[in-house]
KEVEXMI-708876 format. One record per atom (N, C-alpha, C, O): x, y, z; residue in three letters. Coordinates in pm, whole numbers, padded with zeros to 5 digits, always signed. Example, Ala and Ser with C-alpha at 12.3 -4.5 7.8 and 13.67 -1.06 7.14 Angstrom:
2
+01319-00569+00780ALA/+01230-00450+00780ALA/+01320-00330+00780ALA/+01424-00332+00846ALA/+01285-00225+00708SER/+01367-00106+00714SER/+01290+00003+00787SER/+01341+00114+00804SER/
END
This chain:
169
+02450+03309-01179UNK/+02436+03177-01122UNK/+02524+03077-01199UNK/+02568+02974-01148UNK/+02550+03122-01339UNK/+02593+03001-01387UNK/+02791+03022-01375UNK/+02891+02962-01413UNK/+02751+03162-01290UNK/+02914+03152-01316UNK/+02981+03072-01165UNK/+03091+03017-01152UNK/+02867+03092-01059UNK/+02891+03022-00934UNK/+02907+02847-00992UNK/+02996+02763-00976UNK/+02805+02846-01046UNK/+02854+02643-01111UNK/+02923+02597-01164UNK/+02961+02480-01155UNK/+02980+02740-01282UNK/+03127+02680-01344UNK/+03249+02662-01256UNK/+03333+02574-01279UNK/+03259+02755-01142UNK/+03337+02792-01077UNK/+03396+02656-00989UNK/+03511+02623-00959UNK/+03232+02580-00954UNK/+03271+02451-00908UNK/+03327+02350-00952UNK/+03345+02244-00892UNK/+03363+02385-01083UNK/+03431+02234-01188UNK/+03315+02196-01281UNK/+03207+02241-01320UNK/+03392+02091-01295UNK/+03292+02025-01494UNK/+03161+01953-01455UNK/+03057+01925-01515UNK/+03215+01929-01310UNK/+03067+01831-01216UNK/+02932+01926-01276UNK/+02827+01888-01328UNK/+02972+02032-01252UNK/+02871+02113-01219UNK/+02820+02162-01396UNK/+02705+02163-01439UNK/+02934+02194-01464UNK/+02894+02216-01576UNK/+02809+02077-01701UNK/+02724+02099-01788UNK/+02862+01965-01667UNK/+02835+01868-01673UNK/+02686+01813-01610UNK/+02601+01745-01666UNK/+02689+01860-01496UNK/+02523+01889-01461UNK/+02398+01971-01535UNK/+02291+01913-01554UNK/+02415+02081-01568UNK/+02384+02186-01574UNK/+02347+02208-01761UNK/+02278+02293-01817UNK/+02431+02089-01818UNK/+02418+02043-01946UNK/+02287+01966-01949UNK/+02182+01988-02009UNK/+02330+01856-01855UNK/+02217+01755-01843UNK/+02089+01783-01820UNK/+01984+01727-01853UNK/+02110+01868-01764UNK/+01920+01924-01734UNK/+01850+02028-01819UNK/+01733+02056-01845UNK/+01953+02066-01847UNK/+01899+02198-01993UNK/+01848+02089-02074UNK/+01730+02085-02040UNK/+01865+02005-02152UNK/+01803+01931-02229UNK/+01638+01886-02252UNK/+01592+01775-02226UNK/+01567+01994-02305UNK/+01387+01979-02287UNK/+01350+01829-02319UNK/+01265+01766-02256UNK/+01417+01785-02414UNK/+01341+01677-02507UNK/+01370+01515-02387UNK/+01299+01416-02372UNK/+01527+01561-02311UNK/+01557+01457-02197UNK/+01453+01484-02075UNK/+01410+01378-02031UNK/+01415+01567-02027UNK/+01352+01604-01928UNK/+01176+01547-01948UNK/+01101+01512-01857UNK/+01148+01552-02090UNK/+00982+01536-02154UNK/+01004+01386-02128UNK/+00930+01330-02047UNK/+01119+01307-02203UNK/+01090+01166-02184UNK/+01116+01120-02046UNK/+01070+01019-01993UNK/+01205+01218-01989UNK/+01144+01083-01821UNK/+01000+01143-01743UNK/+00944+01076-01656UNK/+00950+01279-01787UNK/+00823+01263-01718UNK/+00751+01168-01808UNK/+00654+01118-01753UNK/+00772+01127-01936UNK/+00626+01094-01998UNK/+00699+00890-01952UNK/+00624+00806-02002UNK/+00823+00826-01871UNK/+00819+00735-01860UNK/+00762+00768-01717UNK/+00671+00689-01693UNK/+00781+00854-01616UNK/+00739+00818-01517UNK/+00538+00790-01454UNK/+00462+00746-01367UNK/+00551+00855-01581UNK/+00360+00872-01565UNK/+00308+00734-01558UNK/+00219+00742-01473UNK/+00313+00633-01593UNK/+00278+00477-01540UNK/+00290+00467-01403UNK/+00201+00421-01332UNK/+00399+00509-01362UNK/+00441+00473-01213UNK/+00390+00530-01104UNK/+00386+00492-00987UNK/+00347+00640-01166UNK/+00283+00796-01115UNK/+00114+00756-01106UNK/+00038+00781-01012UNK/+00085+00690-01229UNK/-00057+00637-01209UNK/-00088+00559-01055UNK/-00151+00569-00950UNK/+00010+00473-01132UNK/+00048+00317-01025UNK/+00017+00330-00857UNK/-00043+00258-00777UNK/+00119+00509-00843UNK/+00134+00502-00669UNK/+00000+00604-00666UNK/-00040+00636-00554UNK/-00082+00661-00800UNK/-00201+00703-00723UNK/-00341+00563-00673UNK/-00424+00543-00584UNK/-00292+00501-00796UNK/-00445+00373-00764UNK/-00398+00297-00659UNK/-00481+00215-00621UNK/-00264+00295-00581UNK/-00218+00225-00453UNK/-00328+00313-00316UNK/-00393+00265-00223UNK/-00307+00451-00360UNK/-00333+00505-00292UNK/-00454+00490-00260UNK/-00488+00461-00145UNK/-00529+00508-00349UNK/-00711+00478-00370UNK/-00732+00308-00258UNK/-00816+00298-00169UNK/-00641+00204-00295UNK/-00677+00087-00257UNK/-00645+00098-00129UNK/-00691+00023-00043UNK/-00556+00201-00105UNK/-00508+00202+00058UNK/-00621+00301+00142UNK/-00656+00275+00257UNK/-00653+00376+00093UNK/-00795+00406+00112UNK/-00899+00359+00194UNK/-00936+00392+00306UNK/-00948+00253+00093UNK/-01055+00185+00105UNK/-01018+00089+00239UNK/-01093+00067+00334UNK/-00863+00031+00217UNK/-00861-00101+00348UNK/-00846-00014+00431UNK/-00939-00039+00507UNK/-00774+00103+00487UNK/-00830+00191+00584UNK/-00895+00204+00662UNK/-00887+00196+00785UNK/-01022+00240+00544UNK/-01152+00256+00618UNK/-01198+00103+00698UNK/-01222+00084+00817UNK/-01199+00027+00606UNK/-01190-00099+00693UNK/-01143-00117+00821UNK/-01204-00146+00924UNK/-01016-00093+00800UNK/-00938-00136+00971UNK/-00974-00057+01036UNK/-00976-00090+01154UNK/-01017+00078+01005UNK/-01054+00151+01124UNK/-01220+00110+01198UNK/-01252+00106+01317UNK/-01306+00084+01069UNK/-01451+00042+01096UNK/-01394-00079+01176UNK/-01441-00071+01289UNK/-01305-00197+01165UNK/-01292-00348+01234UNK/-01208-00275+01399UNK/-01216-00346+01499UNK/-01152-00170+01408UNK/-01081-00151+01531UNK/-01186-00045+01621UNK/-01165-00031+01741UNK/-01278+00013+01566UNK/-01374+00081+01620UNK/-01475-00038+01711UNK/-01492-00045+01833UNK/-01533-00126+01600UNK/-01572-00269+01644UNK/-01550-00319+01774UNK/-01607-00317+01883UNK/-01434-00370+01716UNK/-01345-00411+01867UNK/-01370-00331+01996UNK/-01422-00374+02099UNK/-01320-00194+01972UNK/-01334-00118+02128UNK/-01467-00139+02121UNK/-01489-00213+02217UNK/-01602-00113+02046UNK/-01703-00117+02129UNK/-01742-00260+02232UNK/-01807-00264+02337UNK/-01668-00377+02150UNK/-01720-00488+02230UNK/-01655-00473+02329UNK/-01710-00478+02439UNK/-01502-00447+02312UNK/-01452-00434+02454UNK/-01499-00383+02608UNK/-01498-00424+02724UNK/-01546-00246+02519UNK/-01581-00217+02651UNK/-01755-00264+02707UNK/-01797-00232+02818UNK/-01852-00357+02587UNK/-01950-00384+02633UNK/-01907-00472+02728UNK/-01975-00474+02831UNK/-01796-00558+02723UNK/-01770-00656+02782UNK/-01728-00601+02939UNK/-01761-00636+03052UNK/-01655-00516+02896UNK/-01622-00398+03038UNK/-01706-00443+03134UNK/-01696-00511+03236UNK/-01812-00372+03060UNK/-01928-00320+03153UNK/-02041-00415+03212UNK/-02127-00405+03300UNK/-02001-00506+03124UNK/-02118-00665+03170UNK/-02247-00683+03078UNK/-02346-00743+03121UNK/-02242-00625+02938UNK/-02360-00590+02902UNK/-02343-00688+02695UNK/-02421-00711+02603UNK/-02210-00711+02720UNK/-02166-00836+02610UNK/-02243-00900+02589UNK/-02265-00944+02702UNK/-02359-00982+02479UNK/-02387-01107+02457UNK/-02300-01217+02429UNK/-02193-01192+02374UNK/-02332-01339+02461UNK/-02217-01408+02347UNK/-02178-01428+02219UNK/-02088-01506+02188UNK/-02243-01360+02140UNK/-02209-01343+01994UNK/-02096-01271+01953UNK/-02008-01300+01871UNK/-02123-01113+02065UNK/-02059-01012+02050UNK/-01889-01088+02094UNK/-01799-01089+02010UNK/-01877-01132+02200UNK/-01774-01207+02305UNK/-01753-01275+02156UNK/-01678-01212+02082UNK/-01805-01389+02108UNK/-01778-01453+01949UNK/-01707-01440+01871UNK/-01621-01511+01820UNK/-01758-01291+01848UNK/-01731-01201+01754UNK/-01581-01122+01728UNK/-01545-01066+01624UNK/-01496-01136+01870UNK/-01374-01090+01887UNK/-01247-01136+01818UNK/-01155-01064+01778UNK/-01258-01301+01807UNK/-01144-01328+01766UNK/-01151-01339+01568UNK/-01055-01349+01491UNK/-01248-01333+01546UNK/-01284-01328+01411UNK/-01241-01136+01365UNK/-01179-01093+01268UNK/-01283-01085+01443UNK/-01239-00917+01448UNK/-01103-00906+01442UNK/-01034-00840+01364UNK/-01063-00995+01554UNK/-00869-00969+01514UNK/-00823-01047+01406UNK/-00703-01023+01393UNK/-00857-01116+01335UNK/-00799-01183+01246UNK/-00806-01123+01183UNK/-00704-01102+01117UNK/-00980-01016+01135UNK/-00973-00965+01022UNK/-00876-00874+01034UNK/-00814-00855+00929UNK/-00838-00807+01134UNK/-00775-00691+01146UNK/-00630-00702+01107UNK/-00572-00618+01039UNK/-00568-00829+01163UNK/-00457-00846+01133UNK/-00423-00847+00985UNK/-00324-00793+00937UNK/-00516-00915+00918UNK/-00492-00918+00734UNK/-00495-00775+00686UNK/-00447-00747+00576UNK/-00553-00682+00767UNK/-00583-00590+00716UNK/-00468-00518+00722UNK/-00422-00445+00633UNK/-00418-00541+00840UNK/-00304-00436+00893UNK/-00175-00501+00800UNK/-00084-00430+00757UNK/-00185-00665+00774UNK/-00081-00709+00671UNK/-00061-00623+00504UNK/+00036-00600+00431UNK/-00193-00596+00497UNK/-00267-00536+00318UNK/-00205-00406+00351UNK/-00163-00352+00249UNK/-00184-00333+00461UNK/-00163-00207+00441UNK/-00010-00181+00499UNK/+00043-00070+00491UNK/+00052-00289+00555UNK/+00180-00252+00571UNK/+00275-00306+00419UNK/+00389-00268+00392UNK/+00199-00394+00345UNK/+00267-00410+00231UNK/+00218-00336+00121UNK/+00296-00343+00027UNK/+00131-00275+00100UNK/+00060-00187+00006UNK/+00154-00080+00020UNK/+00208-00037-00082UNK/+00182-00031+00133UNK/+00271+00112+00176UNK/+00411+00104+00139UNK/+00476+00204+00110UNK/+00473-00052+00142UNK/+00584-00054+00082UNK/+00582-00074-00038UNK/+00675-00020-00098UNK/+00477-00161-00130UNK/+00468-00077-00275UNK/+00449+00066-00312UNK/+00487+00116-00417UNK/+00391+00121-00222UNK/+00399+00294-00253UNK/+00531+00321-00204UNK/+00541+00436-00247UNK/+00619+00303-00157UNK/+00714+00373-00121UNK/+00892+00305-00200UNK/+01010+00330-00174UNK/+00832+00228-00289UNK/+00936+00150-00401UNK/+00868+00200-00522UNK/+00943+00220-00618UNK/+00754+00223-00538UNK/+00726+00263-00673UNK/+00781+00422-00623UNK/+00880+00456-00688UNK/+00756+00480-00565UNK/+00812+00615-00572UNK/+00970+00614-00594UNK/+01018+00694-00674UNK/+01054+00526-00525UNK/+01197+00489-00569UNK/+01198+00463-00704UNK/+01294+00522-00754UNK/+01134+00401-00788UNK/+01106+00391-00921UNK/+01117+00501-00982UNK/+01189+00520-01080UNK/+01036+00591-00921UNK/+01013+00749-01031UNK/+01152+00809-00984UNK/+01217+00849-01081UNK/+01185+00817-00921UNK/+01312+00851-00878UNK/+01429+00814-00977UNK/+01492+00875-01063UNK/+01427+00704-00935UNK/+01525+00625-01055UNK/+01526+00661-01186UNK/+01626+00659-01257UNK/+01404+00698-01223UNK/+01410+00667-01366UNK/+01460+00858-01391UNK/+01556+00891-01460UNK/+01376+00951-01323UNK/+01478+01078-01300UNK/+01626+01087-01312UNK/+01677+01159-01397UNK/+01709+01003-01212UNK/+01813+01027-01170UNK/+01874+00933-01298UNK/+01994+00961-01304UNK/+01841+00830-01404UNK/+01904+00799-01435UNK/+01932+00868-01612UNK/+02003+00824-01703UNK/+01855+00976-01607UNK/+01911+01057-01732UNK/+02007+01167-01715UNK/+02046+01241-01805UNK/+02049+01171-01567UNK/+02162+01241-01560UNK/+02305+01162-01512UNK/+02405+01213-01461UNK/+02287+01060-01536UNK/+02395+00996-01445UNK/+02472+00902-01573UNK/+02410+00873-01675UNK/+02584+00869-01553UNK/+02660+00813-01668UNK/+02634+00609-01661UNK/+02610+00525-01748UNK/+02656+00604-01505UNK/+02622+00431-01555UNK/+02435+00421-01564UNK/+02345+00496-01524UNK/+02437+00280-01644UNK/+02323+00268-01684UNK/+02262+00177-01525UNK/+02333+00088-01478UNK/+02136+00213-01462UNK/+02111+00184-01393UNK/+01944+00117-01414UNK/+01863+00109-01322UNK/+01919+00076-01552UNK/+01804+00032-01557UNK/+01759-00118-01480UNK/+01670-00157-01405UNK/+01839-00157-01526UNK/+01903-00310-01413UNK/+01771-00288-01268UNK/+01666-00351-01261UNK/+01814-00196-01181UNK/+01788-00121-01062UNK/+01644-00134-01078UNK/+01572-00208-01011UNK/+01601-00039-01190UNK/+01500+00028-01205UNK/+01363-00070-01188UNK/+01257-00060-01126UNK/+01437-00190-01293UNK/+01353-00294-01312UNK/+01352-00345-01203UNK/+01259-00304-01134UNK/+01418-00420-01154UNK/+01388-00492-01047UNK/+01292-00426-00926UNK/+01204-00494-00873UNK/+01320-00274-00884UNK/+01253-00234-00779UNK/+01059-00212-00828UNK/+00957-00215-00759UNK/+01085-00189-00995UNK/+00927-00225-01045UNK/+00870-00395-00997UNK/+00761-00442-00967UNK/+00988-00442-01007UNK/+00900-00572-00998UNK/+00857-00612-00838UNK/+00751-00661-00800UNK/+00979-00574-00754UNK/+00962-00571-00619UNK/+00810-00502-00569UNK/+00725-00540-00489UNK/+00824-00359-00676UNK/+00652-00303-00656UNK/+00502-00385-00649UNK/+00412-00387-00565UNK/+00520-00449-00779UNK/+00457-00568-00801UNK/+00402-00677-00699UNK/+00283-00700-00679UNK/+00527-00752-00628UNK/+00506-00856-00575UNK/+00456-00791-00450UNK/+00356-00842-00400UNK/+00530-00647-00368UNK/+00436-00594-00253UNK/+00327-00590-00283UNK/+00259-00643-00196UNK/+00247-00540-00396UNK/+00108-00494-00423UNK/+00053-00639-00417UNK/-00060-00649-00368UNK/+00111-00745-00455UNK/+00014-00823-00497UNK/+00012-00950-00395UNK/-00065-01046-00402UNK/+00131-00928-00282UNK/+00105-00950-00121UNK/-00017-00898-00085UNK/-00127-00951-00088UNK/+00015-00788-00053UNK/-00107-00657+00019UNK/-00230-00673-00039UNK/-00314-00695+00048UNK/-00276-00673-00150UNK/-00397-00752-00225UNK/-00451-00885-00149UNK/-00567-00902-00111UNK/-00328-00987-00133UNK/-00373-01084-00118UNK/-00394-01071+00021UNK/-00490-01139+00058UNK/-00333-00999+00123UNK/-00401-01004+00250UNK/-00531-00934+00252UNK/-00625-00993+00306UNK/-00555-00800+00192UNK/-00675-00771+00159UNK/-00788-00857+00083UNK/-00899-00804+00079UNK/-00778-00954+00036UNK/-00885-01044-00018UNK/-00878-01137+00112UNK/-00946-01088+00202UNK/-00835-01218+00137UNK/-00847-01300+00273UNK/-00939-01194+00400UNK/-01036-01228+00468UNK/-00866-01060+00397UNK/-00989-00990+00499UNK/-01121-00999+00466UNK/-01206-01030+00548UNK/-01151-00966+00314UNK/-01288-00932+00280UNK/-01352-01078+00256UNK/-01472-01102+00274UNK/-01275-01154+00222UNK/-01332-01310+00247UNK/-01418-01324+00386UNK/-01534-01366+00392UNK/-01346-01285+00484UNK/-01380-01328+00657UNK/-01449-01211+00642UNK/-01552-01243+00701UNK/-01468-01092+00605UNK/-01599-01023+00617UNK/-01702-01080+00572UNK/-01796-01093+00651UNK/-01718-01130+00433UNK/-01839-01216+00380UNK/-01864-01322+00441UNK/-01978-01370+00441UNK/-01757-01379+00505UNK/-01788-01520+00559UNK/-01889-01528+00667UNK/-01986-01604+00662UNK/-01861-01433+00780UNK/-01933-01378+00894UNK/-01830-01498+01021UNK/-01749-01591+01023UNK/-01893-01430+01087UNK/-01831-01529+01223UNK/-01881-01639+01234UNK/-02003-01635+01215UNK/-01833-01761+01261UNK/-01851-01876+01254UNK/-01952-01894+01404UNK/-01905-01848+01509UNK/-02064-01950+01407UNK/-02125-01963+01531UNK/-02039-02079+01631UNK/-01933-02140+01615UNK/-02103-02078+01698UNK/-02026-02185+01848UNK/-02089-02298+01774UNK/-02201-02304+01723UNK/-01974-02407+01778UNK/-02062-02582+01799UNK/-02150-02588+01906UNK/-02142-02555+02024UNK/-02261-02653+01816UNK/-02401-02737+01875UNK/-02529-02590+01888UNK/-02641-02594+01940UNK/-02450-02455+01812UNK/-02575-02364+01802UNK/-02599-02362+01682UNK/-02515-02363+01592UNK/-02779-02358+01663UNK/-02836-02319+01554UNK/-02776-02207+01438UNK/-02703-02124+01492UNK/-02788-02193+01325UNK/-02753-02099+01249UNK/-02880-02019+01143UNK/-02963-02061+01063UNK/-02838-01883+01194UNK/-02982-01779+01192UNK/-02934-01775+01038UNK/-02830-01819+00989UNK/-03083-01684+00954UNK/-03031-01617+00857UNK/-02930-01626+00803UNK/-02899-01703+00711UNK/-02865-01542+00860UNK/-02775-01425+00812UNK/-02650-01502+00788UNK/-02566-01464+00707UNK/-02636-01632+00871UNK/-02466-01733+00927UNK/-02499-01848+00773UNK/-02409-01927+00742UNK/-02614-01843+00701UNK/-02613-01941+00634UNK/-02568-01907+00495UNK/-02597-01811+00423UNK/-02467-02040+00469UNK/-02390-02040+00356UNK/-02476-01977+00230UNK/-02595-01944+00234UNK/-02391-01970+00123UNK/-02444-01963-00010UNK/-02380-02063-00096UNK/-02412-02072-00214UNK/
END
């Protein structure tokens, strides 16, 4: 094998240097393991809002079709546009959560590719960490605004009483 790589030029031998190196190979797994944490606890949080949007879009179809059928109260009817809002934050938390998972993985990448490569590309590295950052902490923030309007509950109609359950804390 190694005579097929010499055969290709110094690229290859020059490669083939670079990766033999144990002690280069130990330090970019032991830098990538932060990042590696990072896109598993994304994962966990993406998880959880998930389950959410799917419990808030399950919701929805059922009122829908109570409404279908003629069998809606008005709470439920109420209850709709407060459902899409939540949904929308939700669907905001998880389309930016996903692009922090998918820049922090460019991250681990980077930081791989840049012990074999001659220019220094930490420049890169950093910035797409920080880009990680500000997605996560978008996607967070649409996920707290959802779970806000979950605690909040649906706002009743003006000039109706407020049960239990609608009263502040």
């Amino acid at each position: 094998m190694f005579d097929l790589l010499s055969s290709g030029g110094s690229l290859a031998i020059e490669m083939l240097e670079r990766t033999a190196s144990t002690p280069r190979v130990q330090q970019m797994v032991q830098l990538s393991l932060a990042p590696a944490f990072l896109l598993g606890g994304i994962g966990a949080i993406m998880n959880v809002m998930m389950a959410r949007m799917i419990w808030i879009a399950e919701r929805i179809e059922r009122i829908e079709r109570r409404i279908e059928d003629g069998k809606a109260g008005d709470g439920e009817v109420r209850e709709l546009p407060w459902l899409g809002q939540r949904r929308r934050h939700a669907q905001k938390a998880v389309v930016f959560s996903t692009a922090s998972a998918a820049v922090i993985s460019v991250v681990i990448a980077l930081l791989f590719i840049s012990a074999y490569i001659e220019p220094q590309i930490g420049t890169i590295t950093a910035i797409a960490w920080v880009l990680t950052m500000v997605l996560l902490i978008i996607g967070l923030g649409f996920f707290l605004l959802e779970t806000r309007l979950a605690a909040r509950g649906v706002r009743p109609a003006r000039g109706t009483k407020r049960g239990p359950r609608d009263q502040r804390t």
